[in-house]
N, C-alpha and C positions, 0 to 999 in steps of 0.2 A: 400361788407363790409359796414355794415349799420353806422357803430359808430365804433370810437374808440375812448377811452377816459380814463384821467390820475382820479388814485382812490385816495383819500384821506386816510393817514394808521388811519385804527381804530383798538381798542383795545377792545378785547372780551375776558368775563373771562370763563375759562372751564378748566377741571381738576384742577389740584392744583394751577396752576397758570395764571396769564395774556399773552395773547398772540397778537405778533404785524401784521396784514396781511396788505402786500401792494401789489401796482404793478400797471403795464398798463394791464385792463383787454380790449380784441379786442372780439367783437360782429358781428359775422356774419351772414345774414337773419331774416328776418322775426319769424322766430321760437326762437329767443332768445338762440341760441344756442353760449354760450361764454370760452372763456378761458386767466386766466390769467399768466401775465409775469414779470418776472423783469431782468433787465434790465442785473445785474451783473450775474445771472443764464446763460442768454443768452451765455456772454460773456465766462463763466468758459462752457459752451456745446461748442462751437467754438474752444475752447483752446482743450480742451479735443478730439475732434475730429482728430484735427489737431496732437497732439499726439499719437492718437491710428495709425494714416496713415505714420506719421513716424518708429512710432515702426514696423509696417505691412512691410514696404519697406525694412529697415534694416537687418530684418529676414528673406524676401525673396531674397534679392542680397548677404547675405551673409553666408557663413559657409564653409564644404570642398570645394564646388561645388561653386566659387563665380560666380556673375552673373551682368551684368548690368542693368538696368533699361529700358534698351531696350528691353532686352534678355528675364527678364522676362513681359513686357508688349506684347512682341510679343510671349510668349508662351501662356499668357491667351487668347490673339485672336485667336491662333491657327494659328499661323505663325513662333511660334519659332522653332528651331533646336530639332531634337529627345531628346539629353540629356537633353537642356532646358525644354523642355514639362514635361521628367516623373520626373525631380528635381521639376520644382513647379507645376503642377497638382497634381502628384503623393504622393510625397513628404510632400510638404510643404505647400502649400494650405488647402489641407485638417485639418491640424495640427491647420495652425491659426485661420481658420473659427471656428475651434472647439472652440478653446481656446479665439474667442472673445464671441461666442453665448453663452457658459456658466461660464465666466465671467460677462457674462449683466445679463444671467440668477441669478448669484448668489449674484450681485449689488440689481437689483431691487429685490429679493426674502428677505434679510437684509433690504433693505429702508424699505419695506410694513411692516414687524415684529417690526421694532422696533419703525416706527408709531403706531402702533396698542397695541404694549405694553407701551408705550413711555417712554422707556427704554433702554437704549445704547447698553446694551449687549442681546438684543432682537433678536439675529441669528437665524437662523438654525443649524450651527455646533454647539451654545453654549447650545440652547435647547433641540439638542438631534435629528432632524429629518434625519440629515446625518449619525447621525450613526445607524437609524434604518435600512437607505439604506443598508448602511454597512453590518446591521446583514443580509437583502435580498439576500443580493450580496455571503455572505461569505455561506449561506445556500444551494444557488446554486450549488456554486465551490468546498464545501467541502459532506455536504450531497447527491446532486444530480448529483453532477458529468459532469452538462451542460455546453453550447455553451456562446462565448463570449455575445451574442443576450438574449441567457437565463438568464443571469446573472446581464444585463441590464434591466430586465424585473423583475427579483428577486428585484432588488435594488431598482425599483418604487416600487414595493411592499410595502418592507420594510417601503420604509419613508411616504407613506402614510397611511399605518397601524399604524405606529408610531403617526402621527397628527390625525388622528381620539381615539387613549388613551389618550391622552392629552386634545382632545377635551370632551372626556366623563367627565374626571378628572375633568373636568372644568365645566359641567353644572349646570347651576345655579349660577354660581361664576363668571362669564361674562371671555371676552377675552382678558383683559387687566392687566397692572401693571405690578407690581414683579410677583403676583401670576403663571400667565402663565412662565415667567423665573425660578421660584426657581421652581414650579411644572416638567418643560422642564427639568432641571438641574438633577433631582434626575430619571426624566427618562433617558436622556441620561448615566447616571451613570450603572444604571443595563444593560442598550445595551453596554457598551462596558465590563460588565463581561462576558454579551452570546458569545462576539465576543472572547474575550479569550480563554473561555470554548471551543466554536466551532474547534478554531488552536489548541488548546492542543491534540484533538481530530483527529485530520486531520493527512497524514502521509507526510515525509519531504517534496517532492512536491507540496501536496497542501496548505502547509503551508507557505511554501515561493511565489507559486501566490495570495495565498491570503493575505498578508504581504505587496506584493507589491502596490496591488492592494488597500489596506486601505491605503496608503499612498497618493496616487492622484499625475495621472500622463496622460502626452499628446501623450506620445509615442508610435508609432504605429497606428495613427487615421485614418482612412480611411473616404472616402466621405460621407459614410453611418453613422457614428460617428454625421459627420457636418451637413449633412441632417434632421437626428432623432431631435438634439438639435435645428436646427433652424428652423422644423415644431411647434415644442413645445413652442419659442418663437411668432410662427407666429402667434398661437393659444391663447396663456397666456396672452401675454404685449398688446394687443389693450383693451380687457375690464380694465387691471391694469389701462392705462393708463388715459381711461374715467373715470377712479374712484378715482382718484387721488385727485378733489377737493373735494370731500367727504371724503376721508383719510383726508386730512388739516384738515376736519372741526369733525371729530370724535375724531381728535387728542385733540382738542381744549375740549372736554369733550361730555356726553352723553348728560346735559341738553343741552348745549348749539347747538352742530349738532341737537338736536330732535328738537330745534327752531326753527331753519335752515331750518328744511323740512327734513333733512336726517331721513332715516330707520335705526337707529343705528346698528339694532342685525345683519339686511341680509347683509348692508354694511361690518359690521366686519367678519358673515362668508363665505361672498363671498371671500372677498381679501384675508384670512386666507388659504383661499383652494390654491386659484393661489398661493401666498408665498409660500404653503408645495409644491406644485405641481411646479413651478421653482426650487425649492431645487431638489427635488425627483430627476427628469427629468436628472440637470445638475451631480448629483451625479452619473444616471445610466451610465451616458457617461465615464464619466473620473473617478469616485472614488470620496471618499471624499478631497475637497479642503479645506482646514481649514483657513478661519479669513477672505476669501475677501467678503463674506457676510458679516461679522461684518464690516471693515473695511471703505470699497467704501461709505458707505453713509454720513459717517459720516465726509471725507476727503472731499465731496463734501457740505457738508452743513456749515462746514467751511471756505469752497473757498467762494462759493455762497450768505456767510451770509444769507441763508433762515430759513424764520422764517417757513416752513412746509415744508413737503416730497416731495424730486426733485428724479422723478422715471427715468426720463429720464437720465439727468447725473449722475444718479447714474447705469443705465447702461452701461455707457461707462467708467463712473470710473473703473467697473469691468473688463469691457473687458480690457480697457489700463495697471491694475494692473497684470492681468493673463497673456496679451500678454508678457509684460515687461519682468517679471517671469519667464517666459518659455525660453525668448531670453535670457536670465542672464544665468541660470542652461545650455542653449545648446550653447553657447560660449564662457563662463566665464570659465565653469569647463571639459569643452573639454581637450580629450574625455572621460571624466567617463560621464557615460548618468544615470545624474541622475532624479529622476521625480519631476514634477514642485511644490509637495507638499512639500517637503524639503525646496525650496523659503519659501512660501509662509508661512509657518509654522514658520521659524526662525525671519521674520518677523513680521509674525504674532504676535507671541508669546512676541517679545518687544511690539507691541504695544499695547495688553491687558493691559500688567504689567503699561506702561503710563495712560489708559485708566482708569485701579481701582485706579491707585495714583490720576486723576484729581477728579476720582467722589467723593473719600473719603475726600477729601479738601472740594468739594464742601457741602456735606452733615454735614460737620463740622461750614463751614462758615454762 
């Protein structure tokens, strides 16, 4: 470590308004290769940590099948007792792995969109990419008649055919603002007529799996579930993450990142891609999950007080939100088994309703 050393906050103007960057940035090597920190971020990634490991435990020691913390520490070694093993390998395991990888997925997939639009309601679910998954998904199951894998495979489809319309709609008129939102807005609108049109069309059975199935749910996840999702984070979240300080600084406006040394357009359609391709991905797995895209980043940039995009705790915001969710709906409402979009949606949907009342204040003030 060649240097580290405390930065002074300077104020640079970009977009519409001024903005504050601070922090301890840490330089290491010769190559000037750096990155910066602050201090309370750290603190709210710790906290957040520590939460999701709580949640993790609680959900695996407990339900019909209680278990210790021995019992199941000595099943993940491969020393627990037979029933131990297939309750949490089998079982359980799989379930939360799922439910953290596309929770992070769907945290940092909302951070990167509503940097890039710098716009709160900048989602996925609210722009429309999940439900193009949706129409993927719903094409599979009702026209094609395919395998869970197919349908998973339909549903990337979808929602990146979905952000490449979007992207066309959009050229020449850049990646940013409202425009990408209210443009998002009126495509999501016609994907959820097709999805309509498609169930009317379908006969009683397939209209109730795929009903189910647009609601977003964890149940029934096998390894191969947790695996798919968290190849696709392995693949996604390391260039997200190196480009993060380029998100801050594209955030701050196009003269000012073109300053900077940033490549504005490749910056914004690089991370554009990963954001629709985190959505995609975590939708093919589970279904559409509604609001924890919206939600996570912005719970975290409030803990955080950061003045730019925290991709990191914004993925465990997600996970910790989805984990949480999941354990509510599979103990709370025991035993009606119900899926974890029903949470996440009833929540959700209060916190939008808070969400329009603060902005409209604010565009008032």
């Amino acid at each position: 470590m060649s240097a580290v050393r405390e930065t002074k906050a300077s104020t640079l103007q970009g977009g519409t308004a001024p903005r504050v960057i601070s922090g301890r940035v840490v330089r290491a090597g010769a190559g000037g290769v750096s990155m910066r920190f602050q201090g309370r971020t750290v603190a709210v990634t710790a906290l957040l940590l520590v939460a999701l490991a709580v949640v993790i435990g609680i959900t695996l020691t407990t339900g019909d099948f209680e278990l210790t913390v021995g019992e199941v520490v000595g099943a993940l070694t491969g020393n627990g007792s037979g029933a131990a093993d297939f309750v949490v390998n089998t079982l359980r395991m799989p379930r939360i792995l799922t439910a953290v990888f596309v929770g992070a997925a769907l945290g940092v997939s909302g951070a990167i969109l509503q940097s890039l639009t710098r716009n709160s309601l900048g989602s996925p679910d609210i722009i429309g990419f999940t439900n193009g998954s949706a129409v993927g998904a719903l094409v599979v199951i009702i026209v094609l008649h395919g395998s869970m894998t197919q349908i998973a495979i339909g549903a990337l489809i979808g929602g990146l055919a979905t952000a490449l319309v979007v992207h066309l709609l959009l050229i020449g008129r850049g990646l940013q603002g409202f425009r990408l939102v209210v443009i998002g807005i009126g495509v999501s609108a016609l994907l959820l007529a097709v999805n309509s049109y498609l169930i009317t069309r379908a006969t009683f059975q397939e209209a109730q799996e795929a009903q189910a199935w647009l609601i977003g749910s964890l149940g029934n996840r096998l390894w191969m579930h947790a695996n798919a999702i968290g190849l696709a984070l392995a693949v996604l979240l390391p260039p997200a993450f190196l480009l993060s300080r380029r998100l801050a600084m594209v955030e701050m406006g196009d003269v000012t990142a073109t300053a900077l040394g940033v490549n504005v357009n490749r910056t914004r359609t690089v991370l554009f891609v990963i954001s629709v391709s985190l959505a995609a991905f975590a939708t093919a797995v589970t279904g559409p999950i509604a609001f924890i895209a919206l939600a996570a980043p912005q719970v975290v940039r409030r803990l955080s007080r950061s003045s730019g995009p925290v991709l990191l705790p914004a993925a465990l915001m997600g996970a910790l939100l989805l984990t949480l969710s999941d354990l509510v709906v599979q103990r709370v409402f025991a035993p009606a088994l119900l899926p974890v979009g029903t949470a996440t949606g009833a929540v959700g949907g209060a916190y939008l309703i808070w969400l329009l009342i603060t902005e409209s204040r604010k565009s008032r003030a």
